[in-house]
C-alpha positions in Angstrom: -15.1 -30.2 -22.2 -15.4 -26.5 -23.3 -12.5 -24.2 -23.8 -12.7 -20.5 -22.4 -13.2 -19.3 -26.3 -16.1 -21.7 -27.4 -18.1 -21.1 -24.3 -17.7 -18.2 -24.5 -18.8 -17.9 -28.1 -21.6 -19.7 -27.0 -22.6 -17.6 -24.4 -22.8 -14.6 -26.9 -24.5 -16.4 -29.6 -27.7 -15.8 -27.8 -27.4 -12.4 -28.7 -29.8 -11.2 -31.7 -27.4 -9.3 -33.7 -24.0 -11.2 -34.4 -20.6 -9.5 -33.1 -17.6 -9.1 -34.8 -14.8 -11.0 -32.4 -12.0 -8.9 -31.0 -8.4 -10.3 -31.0 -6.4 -9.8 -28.2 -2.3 -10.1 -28.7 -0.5 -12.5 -26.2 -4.7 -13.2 -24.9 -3.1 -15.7 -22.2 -0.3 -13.2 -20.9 -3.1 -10.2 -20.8 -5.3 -12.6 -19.1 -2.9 -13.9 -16.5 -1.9 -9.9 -15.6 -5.5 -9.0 -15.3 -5.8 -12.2 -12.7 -3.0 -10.7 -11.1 -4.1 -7.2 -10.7 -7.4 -8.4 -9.7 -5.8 -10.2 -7.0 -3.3 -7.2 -6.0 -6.2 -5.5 -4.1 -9.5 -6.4 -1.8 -11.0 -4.1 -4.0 -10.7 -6.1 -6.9 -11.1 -9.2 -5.6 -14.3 -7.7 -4.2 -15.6 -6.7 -7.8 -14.0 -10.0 -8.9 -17.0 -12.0 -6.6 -19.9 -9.0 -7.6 -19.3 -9.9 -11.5 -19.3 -13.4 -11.3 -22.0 -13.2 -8.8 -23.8 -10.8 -11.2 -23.6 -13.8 -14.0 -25.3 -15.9 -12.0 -28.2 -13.3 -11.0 -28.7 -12.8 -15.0 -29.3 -16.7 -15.1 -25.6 -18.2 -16.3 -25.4 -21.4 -14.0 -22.5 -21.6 -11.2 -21.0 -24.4 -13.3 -20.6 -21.7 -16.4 -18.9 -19.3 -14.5 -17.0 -21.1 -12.5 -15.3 -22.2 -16.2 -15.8 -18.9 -18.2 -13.6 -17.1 -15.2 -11.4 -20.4 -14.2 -12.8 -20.1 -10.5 -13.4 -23.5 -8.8 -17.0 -24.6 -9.0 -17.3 -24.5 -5.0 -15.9 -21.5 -4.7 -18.3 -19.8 -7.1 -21.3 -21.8 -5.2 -20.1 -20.2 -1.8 -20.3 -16.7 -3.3 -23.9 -17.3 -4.3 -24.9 -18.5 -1.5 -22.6 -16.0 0.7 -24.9 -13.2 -1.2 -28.0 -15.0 -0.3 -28.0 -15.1 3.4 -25.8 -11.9 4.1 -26.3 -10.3 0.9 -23.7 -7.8 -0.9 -21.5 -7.4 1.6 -20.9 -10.6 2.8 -18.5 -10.9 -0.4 -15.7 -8.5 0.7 -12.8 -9.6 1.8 -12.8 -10.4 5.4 -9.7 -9.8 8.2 -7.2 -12.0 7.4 -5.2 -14.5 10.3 -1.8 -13.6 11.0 0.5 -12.1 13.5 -0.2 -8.5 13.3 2.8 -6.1 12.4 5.6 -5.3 15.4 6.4 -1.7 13.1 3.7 1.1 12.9 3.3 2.1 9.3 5.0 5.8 10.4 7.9 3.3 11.9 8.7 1.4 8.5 8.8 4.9 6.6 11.1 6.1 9.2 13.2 2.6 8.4 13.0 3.0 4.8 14.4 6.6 4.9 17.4 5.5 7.4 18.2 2.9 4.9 18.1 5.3 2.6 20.6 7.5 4.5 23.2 4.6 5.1 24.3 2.9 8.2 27.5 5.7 8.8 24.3 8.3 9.2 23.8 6.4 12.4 27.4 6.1 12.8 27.9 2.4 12.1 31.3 1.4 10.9 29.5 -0.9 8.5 29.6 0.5 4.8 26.1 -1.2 3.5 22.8 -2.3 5.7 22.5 -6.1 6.2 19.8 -8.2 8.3 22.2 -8.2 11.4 22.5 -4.6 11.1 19.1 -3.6 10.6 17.6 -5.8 13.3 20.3 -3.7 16.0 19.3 -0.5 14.8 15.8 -1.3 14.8 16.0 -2.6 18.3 18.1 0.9 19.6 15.8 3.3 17.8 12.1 1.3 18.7 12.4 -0.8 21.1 11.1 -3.3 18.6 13.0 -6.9 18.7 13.0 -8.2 14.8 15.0 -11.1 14.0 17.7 -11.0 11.1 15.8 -13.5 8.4 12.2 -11.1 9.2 14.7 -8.0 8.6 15.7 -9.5 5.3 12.4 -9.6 4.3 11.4 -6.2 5.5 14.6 -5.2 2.8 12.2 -7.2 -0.2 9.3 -5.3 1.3 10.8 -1.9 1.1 12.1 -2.3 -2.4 15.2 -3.0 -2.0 17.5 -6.0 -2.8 20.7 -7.2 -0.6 23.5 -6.8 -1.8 26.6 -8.4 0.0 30.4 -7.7 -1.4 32.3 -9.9 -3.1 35.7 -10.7 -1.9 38.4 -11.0 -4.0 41.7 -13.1 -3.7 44.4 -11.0 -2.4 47.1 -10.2 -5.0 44.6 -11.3 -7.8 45.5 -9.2 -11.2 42.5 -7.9 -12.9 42.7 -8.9 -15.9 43.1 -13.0 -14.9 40.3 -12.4 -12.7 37.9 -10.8 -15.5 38.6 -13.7 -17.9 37.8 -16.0 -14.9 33.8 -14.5 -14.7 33.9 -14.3 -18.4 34.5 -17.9 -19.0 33.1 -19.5 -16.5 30.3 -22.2 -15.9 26.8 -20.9 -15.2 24.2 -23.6 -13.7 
């Protein structure tokens, strides 16, 4: 079986004049990243399909692709025939199942800025926000019920991490304490 490299290699041989190959540093880490960013946005994944599709319009054969890129063969297949009977479009991303969102977009910026202000702005007791927390306040200032593991995701969504406290052993001295963390056993 072909690599990536050899095909191709292969596929530009074909070419009259020779070209002088390009290196690329870390090629597998810079490829990996460009998967990822293509697969960040519709958009890209929308140009993704056109290019490949593009490949096989030029005469490259589904199979060829389908390896060059590291798409599965059906999947490649599908596009071509997708542009075939419903032509360009038919290759953008369509609407997505799922349960739709209980926040507005305007309500999650208002959430992220009251995290942002603390929980005494809203004059909590509590020093820090936690899932508990934010699913109350959500609840008094939208009306919206969200439950306390789908408000500790809505944290990861907003860019934020959770942070809990640590509680320490009453009495504990410092120092005894800091050579406990330092020489303890990490899994």
């Amino acid at each position: 079986m072909l690599n990536h490299v050899t095909m191709a290699v292969e596929l530009l041989s074909r070419r009259a004049t020779p070209l002088k190959p390009l290196k690329i540093k870390n090629a597998e880490i810079v490829a990996e990243q460009i998967r990822d960013e293509i697969q960040s946005s519709p958009e890209g994944r929308y140009f993704h399909r056109l290019h490949l599709v593009l490949l096989v319009t030029r005469g490259f054969t589904c199979n060829m692709v389908a390896k060059l890129f590291g798409e599965p063969l059906r999947t490649v297949q599908r596009w071509a025939k997708e542009l075939n009977e419903e032509g360009v479009y038919a290759l953008k991303d369509q609407d997505r199942a799922g349960r739709p969102t209980k926040l507005t977009g305007e309500q999650l910026a208002e959430v992220k800025s009251d995290i942002e202000q603390g929980p005494q702005a809203f004059n909590f007791s509590q020093g820090f926000w936690d899932g508990p927390l934010l699913s109350y306040h959500i609840e008094q200032k939208y009306g919206v019920v969200l439950g306390v593991r789908q408000c500790q995701r809505l944290f990861r969504q907003l860019g934020y991490a959770l942070l809990r406290p640590q509680p320490r052993p009453a009495g504990a001295k410092p120092e005894v304490r800091d050579e406990f963390k330092k020489n303890r056993m990490r899994p």
